[in-house]
N, C-alpha and C positions, 0 to 999 in steps of 0.2 A: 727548191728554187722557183719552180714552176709557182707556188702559193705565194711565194714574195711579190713575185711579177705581176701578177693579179691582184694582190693588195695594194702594191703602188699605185697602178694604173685605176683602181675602185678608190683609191684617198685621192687621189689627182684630179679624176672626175668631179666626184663631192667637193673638192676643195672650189672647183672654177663656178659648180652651180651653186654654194652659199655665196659667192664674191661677188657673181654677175646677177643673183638674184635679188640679194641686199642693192645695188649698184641704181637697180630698174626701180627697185620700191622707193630708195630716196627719190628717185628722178621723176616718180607719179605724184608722188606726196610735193615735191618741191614744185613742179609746172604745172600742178589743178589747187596749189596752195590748201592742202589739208592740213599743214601742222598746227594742232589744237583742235583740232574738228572730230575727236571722239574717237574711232575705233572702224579700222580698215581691216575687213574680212575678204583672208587672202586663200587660195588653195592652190596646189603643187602638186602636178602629175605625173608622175615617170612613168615612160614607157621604155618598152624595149625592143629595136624592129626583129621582127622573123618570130619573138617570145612571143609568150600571154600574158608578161608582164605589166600590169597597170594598178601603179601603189600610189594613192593620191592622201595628202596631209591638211588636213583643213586647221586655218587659226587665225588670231584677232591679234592686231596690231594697236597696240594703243597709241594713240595720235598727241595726246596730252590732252589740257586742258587751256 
């Protein structure tokens, strides 16, 4: 039980930093008006306080053309 409760609580997480992450990227690309302006190089940090957790994801968003 104890592993369920820990996996919800790990998908719940994940789930609110893909929704508010995607959320902020439209909202840069929509108010500095980048759509079609090529390729936005993004990167993503997780930390964890008290850990020595620091898992960072680097990637290129295509803008269009």
């Amino acid at each position: 039980m104890e592993n369920e409760t820990f996996n919800l609580s790990l998908r719940r997480f994940l789930k609110e930093v893909g929704i508010s992450s995607q959320q902020e990227i439209e909202r840069v690309v929509r108010e500095h008006k980048l759509a079609g302006q090529g390729t936005l190089k993004v990167r993503m940090v997780l930390t964890a306080d008290g850990t020595d957790l620091r898992h960072e994801v680097r990637g290129n968003i295509d803008l269009g053309s």
